[in-house]
TIVO-2410 file (N, C-alpha, C; in nm, 3 decimals):
# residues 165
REC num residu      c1      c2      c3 atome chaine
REC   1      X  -1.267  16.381  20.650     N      A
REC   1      X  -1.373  16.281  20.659    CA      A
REC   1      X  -1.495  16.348  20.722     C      A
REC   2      X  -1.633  16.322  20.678     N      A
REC   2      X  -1.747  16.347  20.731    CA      A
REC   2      X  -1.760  16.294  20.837     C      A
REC   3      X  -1.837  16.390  20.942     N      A
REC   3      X  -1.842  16.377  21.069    CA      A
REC   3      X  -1.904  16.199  21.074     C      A
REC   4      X  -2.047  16.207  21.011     N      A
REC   4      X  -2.087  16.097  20.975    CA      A
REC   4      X  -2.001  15.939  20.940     C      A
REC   5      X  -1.878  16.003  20.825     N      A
REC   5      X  -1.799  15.885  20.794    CA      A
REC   5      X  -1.687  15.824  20.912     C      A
REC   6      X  -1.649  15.952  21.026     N      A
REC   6      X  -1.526  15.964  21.117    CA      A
REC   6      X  -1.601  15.879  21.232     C      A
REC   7      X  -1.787  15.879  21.222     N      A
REC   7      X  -1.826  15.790  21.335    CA      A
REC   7      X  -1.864  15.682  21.290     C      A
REC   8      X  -1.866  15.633  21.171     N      A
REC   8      X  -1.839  15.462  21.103    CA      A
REC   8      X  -1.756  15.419  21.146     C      A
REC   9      X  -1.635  15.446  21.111     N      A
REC   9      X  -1.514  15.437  21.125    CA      A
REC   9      X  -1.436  15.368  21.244     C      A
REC  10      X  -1.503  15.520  21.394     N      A
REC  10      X  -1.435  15.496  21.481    CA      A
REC  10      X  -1.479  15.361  21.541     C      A
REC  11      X  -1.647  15.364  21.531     N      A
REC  11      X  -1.728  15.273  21.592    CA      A
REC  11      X  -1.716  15.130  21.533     C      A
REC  12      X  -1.664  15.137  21.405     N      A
REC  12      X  -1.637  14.996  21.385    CA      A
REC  12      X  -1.497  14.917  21.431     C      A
REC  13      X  -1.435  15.028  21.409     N      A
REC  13      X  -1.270  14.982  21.496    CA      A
REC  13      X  -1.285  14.939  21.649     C      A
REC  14      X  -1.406  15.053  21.693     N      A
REC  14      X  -1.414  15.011  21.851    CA      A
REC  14      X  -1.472  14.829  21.859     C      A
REC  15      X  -1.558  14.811  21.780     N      A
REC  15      X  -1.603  14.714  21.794    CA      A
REC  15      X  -1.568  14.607  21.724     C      A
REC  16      X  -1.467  14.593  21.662     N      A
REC  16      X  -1.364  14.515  21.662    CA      A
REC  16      X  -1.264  14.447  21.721     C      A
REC  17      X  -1.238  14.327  21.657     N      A
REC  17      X  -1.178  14.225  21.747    CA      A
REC  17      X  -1.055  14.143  21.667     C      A
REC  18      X  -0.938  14.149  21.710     N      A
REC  18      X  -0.779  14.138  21.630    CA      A
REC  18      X  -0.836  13.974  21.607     C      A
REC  19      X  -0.889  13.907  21.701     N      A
REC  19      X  -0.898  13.717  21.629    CA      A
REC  19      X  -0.968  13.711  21.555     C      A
REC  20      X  -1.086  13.785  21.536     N      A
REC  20      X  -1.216  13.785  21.474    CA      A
REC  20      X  -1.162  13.830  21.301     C      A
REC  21      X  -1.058  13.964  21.312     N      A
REC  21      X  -1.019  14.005  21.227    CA      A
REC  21      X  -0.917  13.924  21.129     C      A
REC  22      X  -0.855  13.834  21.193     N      A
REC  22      X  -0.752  13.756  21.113    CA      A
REC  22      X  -0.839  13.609  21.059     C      A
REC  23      X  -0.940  13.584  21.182     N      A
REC  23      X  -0.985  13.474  21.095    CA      A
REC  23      X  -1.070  13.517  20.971     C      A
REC  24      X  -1.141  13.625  20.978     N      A
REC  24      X  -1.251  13.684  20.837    CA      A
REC  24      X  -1.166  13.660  20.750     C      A
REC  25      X  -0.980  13.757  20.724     N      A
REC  25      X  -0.942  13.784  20.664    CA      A
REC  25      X  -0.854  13.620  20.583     C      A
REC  26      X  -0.862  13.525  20.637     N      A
REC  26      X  -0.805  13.401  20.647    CA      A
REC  26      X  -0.902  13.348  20.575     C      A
REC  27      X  -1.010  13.349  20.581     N      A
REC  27      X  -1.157  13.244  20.587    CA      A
REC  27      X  -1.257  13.348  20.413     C      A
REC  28      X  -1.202  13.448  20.398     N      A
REC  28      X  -1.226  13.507  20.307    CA      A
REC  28      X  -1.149  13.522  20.186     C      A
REC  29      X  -1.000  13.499  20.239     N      A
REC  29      X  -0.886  13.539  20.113    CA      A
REC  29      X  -0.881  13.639  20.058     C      A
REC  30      X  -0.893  13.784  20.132     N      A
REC  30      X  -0.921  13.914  20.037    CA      A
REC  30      X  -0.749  13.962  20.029     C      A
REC  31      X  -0.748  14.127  20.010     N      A
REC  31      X  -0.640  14.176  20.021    CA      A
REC  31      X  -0.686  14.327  20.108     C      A
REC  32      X  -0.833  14.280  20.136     N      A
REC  32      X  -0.879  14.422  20.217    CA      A
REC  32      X  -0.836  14.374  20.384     C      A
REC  33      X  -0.787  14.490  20.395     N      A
REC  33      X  -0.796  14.490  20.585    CA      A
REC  33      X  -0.946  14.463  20.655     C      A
REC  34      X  -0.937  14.397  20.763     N      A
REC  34      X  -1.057  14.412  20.845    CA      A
REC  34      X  -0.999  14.406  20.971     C      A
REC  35      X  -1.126  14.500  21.031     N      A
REC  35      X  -1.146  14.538  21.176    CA      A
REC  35      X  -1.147  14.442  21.235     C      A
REC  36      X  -1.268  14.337  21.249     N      A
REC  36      X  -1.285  14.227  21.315    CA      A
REC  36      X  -1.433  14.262  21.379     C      A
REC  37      X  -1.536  14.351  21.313     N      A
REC  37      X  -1.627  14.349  21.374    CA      A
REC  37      X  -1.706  14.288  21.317     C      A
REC  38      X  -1.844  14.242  21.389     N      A
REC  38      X  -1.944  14.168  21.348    CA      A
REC  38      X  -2.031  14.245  21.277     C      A
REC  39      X  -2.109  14.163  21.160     N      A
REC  39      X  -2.195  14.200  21.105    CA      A
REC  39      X  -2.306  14.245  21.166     C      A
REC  40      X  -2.325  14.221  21.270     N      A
REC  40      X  -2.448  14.273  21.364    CA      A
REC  40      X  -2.394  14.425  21.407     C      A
REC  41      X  -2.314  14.439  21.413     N      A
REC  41      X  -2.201  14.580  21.467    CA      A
REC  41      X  -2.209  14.689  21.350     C      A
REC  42      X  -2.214  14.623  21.289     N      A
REC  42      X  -2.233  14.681  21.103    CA      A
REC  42      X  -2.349  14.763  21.092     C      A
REC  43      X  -2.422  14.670  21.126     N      A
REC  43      X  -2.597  14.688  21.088    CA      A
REC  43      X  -2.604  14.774  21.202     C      A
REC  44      X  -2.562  14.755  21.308     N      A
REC  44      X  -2.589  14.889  21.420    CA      A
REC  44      X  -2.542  14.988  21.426     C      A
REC  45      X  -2.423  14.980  21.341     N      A
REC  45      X  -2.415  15.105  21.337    CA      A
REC  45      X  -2.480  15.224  21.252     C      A
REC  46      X  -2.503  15.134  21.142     N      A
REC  46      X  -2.560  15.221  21.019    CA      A
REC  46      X  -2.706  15.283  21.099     C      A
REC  47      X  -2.739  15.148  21.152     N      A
REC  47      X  -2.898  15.262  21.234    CA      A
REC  47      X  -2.876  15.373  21.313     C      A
REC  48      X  -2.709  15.374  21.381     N      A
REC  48      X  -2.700  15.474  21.446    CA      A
REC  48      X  -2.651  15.587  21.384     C      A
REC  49      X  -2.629  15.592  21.237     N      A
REC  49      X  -2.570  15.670  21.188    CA      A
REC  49      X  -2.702  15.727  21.131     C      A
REC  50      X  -2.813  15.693  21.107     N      A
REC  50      X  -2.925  15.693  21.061    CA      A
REC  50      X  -2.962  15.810  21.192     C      A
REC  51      X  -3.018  15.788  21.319     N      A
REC  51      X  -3.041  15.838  21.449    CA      A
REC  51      X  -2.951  15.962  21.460     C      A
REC  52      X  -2.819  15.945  21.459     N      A
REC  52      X  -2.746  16.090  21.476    CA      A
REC  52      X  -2.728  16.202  21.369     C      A
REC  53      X  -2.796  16.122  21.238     N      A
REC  53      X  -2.786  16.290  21.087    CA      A
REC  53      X  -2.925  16.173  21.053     C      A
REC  54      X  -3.057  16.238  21.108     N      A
REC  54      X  -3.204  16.224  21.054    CA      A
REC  54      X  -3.207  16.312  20.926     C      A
REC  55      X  -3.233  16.235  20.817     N      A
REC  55      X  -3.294  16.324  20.684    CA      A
REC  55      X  -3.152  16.340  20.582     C      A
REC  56      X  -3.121  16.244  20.615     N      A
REC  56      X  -2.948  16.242  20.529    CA      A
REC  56      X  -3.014  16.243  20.392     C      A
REC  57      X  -2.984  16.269  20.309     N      A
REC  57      X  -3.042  16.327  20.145    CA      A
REC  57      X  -2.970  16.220  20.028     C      A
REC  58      X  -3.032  16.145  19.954     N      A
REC  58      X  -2.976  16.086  19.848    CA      A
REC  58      X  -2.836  16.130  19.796     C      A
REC  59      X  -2.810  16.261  19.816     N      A
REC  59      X  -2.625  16.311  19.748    CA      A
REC  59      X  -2.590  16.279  19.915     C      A
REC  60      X  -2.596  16.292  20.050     N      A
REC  60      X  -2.539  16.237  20.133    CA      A
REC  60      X  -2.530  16.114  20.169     C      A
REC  61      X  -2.604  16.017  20.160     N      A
REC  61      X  -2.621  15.875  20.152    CA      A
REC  61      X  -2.471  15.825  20.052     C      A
REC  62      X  -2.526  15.864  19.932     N      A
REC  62      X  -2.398  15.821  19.863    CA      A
REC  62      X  -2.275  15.863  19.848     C      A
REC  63      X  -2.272  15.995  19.907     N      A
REC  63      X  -2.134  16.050  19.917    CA      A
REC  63      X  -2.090  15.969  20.066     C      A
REC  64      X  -2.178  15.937  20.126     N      A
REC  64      X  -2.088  15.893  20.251    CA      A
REC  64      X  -2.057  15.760  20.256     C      A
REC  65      X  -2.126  15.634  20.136     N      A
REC  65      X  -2.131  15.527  20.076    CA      A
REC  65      X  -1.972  15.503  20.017     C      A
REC  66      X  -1.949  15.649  19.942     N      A
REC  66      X  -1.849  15.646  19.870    CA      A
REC  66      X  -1.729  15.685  19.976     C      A
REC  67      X  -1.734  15.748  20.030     N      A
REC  67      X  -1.655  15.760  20.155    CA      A
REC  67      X  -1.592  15.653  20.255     C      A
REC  68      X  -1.715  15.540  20.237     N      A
REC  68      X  -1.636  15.394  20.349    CA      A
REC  68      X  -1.584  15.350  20.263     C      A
REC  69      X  -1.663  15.370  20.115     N      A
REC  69      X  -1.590  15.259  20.022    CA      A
REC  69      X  -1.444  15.312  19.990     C      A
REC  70      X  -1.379  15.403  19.999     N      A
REC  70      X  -1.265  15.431  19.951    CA      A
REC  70      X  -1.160  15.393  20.032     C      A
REC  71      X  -1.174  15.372  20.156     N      A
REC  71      X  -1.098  15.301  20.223    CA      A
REC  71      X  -1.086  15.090  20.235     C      A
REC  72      X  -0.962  15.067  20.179     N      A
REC  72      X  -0.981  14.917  20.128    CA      A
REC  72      X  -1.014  14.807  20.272     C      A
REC  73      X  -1.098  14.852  20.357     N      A
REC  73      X  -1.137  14.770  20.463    CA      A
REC  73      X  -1.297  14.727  20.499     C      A
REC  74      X  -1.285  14.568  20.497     N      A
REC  74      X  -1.401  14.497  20.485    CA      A
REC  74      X  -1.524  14.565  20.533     C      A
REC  75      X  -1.517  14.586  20.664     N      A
REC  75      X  -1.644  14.608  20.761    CA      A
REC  75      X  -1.673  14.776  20.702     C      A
REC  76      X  -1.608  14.846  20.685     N      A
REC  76      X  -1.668  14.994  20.599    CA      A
REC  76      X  -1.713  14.940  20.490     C      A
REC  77      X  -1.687  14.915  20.403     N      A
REC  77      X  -1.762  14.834  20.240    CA      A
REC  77      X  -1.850  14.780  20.295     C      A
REC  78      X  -1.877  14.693  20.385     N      A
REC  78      X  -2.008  14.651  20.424    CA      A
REC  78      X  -2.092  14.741  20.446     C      A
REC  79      X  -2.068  14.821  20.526     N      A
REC  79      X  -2.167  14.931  20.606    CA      A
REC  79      X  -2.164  15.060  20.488     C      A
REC  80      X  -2.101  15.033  20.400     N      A
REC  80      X  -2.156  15.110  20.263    CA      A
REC  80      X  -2.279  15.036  20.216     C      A
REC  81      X  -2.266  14.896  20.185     N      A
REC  81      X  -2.364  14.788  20.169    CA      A
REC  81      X  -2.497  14.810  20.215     C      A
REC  82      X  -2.489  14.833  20.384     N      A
REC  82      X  -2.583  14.853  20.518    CA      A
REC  82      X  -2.648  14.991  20.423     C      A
REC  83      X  -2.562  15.061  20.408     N      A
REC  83      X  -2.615  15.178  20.432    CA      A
REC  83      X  -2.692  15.229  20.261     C      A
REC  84      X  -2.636  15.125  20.200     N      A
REC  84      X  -2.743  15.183  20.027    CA      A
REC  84      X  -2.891  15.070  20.070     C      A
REC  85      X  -2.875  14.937  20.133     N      A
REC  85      X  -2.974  14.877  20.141    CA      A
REC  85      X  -3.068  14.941  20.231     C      A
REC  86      X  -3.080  15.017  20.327     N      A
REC  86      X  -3.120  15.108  20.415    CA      A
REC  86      X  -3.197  15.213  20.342     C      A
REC  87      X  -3.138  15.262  20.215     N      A
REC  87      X  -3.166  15.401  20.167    CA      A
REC  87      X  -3.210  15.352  20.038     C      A
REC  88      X  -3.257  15.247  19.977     N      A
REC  88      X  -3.290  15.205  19.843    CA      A
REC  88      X  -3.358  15.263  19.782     C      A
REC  89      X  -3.463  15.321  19.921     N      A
REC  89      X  -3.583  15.397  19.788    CA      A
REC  89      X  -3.515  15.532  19.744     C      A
REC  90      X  -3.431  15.574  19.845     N      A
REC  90      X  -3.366  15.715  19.770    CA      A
REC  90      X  -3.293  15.686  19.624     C      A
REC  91      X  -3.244  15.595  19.584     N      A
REC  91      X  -3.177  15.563  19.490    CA      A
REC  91      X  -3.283  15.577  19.352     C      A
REC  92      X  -3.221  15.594  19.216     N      A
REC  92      X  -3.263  15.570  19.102    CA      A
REC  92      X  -3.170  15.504  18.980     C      A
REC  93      X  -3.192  15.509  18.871     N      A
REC  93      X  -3.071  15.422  18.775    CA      A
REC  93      X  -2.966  15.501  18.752     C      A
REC  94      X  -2.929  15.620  18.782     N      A
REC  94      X  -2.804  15.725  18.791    CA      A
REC  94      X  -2.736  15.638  18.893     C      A
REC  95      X  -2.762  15.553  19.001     N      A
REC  95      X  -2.698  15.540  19.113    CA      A
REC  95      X  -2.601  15.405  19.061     C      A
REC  96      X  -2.667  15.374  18.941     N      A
REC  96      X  -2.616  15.240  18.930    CA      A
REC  96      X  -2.451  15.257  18.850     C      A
REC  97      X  -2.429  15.335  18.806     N      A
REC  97      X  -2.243  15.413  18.780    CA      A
REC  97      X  -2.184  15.384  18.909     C      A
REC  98      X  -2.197  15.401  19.024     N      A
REC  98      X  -2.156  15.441  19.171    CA      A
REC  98      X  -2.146  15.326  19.210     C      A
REC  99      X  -2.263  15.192  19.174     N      A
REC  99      X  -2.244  15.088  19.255    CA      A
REC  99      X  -2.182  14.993  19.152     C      A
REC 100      X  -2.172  15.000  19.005     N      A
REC 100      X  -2.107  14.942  18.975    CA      A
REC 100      X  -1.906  14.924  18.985     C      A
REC 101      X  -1.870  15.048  19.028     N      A
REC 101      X  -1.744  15.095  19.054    CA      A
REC 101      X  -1.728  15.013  19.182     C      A
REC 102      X  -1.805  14.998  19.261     N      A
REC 102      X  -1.819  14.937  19.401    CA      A
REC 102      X  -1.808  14.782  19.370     C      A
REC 103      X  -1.888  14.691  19.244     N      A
REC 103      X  -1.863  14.590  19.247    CA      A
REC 103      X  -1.769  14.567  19.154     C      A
REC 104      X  -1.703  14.668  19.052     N      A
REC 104      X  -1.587  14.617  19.008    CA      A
REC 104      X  -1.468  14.619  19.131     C      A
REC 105      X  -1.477  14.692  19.241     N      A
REC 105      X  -1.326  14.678  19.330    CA      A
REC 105      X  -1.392  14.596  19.451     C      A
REC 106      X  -1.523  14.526  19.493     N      A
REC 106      X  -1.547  14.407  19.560    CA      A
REC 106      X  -1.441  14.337  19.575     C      A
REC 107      X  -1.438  14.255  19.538     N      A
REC 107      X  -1.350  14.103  19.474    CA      A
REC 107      X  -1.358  14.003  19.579     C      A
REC 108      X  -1.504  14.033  19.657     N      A
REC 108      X  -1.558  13.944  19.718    CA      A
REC 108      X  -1.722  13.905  19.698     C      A
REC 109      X  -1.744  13.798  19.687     N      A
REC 109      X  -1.892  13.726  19.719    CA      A
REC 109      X  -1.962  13.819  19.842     C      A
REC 110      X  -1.885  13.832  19.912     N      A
REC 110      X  -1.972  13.887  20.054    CA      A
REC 110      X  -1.979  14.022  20.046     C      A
REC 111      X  -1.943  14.072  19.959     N      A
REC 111      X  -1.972  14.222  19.893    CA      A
REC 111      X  -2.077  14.239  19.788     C      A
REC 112      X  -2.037  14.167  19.676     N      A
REC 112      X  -2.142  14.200  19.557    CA      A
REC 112      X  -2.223  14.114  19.597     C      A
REC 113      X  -2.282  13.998  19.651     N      A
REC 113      X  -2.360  13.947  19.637    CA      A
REC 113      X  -2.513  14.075  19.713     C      A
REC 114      X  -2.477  14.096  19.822     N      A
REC 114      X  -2.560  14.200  19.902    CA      A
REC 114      X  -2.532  14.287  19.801     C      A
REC 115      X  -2.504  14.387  19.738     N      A
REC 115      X  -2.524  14.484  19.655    CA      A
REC 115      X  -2.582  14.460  19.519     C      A
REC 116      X  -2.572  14.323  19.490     N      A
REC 116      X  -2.686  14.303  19.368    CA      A
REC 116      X  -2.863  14.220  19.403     C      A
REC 117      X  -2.827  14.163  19.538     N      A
REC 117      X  -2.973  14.151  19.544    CA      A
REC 117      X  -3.034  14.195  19.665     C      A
REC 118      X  -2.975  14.291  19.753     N      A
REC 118      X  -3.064  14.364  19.836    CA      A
REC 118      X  -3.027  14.487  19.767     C      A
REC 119      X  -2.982  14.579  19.695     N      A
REC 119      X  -2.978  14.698  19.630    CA      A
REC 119      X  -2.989  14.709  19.505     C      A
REC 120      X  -2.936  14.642  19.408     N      A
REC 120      X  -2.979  14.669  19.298    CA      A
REC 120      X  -3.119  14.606  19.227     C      A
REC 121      X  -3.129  14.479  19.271     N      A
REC 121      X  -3.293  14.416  19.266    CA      A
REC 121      X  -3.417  14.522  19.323     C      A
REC 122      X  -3.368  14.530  19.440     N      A
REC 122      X  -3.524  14.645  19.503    CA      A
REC 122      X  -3.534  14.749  19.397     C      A
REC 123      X  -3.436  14.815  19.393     N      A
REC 123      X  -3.404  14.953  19.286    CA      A
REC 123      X  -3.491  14.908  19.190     C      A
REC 124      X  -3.452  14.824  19.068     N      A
REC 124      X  -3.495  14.781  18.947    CA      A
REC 124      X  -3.655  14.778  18.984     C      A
REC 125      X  -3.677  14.695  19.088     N      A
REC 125      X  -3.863  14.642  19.071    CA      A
REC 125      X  -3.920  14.801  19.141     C      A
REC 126      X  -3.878  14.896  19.202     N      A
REC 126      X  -3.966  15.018  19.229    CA      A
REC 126      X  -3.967  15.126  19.142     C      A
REC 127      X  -3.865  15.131  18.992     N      A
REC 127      X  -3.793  15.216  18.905    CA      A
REC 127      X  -4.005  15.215  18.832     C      A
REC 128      X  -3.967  15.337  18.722     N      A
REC 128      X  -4.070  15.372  18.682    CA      A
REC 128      X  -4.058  15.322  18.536     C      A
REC 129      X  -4.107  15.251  18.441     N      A
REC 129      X  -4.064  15.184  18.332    CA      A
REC 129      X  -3.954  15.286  18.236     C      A
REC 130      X  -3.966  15.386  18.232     N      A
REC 130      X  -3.786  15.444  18.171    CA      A
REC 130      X  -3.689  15.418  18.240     C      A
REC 131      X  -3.727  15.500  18.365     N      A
REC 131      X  -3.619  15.429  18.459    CA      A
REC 131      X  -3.560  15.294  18.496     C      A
REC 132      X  -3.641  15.248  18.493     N      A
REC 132      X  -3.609  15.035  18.455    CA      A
REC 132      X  -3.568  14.998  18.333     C      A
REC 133      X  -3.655  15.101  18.221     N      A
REC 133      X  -3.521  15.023  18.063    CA      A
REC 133      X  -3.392  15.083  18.067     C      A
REC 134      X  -3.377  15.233  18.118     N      A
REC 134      X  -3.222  15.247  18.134    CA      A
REC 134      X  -3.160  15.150  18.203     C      A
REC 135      X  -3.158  15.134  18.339     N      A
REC 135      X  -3.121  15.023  18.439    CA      A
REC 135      X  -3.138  14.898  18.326     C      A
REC 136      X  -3.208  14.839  18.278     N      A
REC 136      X  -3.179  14.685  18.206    CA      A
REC 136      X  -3.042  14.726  18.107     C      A
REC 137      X  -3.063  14.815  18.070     N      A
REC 137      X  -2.943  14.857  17.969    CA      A
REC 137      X  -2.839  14.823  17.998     C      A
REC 138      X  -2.819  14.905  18.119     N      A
REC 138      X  -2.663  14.917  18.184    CA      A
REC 138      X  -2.676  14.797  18.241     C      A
REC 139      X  -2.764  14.671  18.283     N      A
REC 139      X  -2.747  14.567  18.369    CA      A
REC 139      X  -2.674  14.476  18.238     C      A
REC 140      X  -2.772  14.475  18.134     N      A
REC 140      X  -2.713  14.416  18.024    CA      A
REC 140      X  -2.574  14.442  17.974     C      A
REC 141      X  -2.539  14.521  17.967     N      A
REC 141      X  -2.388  14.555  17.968    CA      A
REC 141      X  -2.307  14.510  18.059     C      A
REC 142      X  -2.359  14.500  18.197     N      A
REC 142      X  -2.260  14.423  18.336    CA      A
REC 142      X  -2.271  14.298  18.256     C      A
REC 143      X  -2.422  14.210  18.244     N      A
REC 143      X  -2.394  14.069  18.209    CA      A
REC 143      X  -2.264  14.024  18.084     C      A
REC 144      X  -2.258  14.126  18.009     N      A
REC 144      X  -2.198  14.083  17.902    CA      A
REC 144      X  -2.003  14.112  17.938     C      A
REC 145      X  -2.004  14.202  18.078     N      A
REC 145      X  -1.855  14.265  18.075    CA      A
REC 145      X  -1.724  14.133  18.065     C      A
REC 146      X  -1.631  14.166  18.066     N      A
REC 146      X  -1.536  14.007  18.129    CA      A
REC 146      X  -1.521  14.029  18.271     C      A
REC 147      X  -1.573  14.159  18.325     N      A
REC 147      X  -1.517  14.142  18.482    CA      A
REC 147      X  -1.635  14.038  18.601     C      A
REC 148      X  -1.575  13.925  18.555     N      A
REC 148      X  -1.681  13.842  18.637    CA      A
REC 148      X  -1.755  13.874  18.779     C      A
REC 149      X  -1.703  13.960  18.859     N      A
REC 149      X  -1.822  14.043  18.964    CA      A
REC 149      X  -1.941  14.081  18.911     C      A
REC 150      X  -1.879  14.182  18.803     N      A
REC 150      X  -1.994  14.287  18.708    CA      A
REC 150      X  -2.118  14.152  18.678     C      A
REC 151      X  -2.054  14.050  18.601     N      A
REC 151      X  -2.140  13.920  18.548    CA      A
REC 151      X  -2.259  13.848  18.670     C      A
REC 152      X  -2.175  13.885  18.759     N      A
REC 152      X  -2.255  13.782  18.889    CA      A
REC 152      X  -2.376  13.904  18.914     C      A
REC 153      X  -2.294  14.016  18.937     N      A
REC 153      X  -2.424  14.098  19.006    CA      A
REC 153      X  -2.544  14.189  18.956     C      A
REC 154      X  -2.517  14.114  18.789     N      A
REC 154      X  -2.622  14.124  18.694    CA      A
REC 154      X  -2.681  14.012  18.670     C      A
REC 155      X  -2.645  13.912  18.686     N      A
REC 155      X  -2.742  13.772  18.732    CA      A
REC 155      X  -2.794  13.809  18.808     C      A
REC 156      X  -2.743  13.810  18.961     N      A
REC 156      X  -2.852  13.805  19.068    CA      A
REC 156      X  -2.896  13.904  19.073     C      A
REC 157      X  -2.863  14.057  19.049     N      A
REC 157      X  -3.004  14.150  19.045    CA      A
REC 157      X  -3.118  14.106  18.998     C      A
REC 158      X  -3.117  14.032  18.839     N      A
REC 158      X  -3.176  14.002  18.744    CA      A
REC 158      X  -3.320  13.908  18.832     C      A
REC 159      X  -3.259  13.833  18.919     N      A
REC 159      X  -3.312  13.699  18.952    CA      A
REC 159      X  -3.289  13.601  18.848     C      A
REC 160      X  -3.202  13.599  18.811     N      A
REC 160      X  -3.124  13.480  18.665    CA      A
REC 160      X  -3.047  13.360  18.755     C      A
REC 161      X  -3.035  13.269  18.706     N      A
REC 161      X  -2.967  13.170  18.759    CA      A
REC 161      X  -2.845  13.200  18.799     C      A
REC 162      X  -2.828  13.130  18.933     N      A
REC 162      X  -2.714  13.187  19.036    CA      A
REC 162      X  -2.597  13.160  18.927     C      A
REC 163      X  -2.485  13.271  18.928     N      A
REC 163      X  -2.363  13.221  18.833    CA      A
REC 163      X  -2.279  13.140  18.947     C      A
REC 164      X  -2.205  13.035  18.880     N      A
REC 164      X  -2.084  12.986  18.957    CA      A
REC 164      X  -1.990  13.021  18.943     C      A
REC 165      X  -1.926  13.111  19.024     N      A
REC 165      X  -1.794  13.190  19.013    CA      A
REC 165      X  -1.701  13.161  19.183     C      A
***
């Protein structure tokens, strides 16, 4: 694990809480583990992960994105979340392979919803018009998939009417 990913990690476990953790996991219905830390814990950490590796590079951003995400526990997938919404402008429509893999193994609202409209929306409206018709391409293809995540978080990138799922 990256030094970077080993201090997500530790710092979110530290700041975690076993009641906090059973009710998320109760009150959510996933099959991912959680820590029990707060979303505010989340967001602080990513700034501190920001503060201790200054100038982290678009292939480190997402390699270390891909790094929380591979482990099936809530509060890292978030702070993958934290951490592409943080780094948006580094991103371009190549990135969107990476985050769609991310919202096909979601299989939560409180996952894709933040990854289609604080990351993939910003992306789309700063893209350069090629770069935005590729991106509609591949968004158009999420809208049309059967994996109803893919469907939702090509609506709401879109700004399309909220799906009910």
């Amino acid at each position: 694990m990256s030094d970077a990913g080993s201090f997500v990690d530790a710092t979110l476990q530290a700041e975690g809480d076993p009641y906090r953790a059973a009710a998320d996991k109760a009150r959510l219905g996933s099959d991912l583990q959680f820590y029990g830390a707060s979303v505010g814990a989340v967001r602080g950490t990513i700034r501190d992960v920001a503060r201790r590796h200054p100038g982290l590079t678009h292939d480190d951003v997402t390699a270390l994105c891909s790094e929380l995400w591979a482990v099936p526990v809530f509060e890292r997938r978030l702070a993958a979340v934290v951490l592409l919404q943080s780094n948006v402008r580094r991103l371009d429509n190549s990135d969107l392979t990476r985050i769609e893999g991310f919202v096909r193994s979601a299989g939560l609202r409180e996952l894709v919803d933040p990854l289609a409209v604080n990351v993939v929306g910003p992306l789309l409206e700063r893209l350069d018009a090629p770069g935005r018709a590729r991106a509609e391409t591949v968004l158009e293809r999420w809208a049309g998939d059967t994996d109803r995540w893919l469907r939702r978080a090509a609506l709401l990138a879109t700004g399309r009417s909220e799906p009910h799922l």
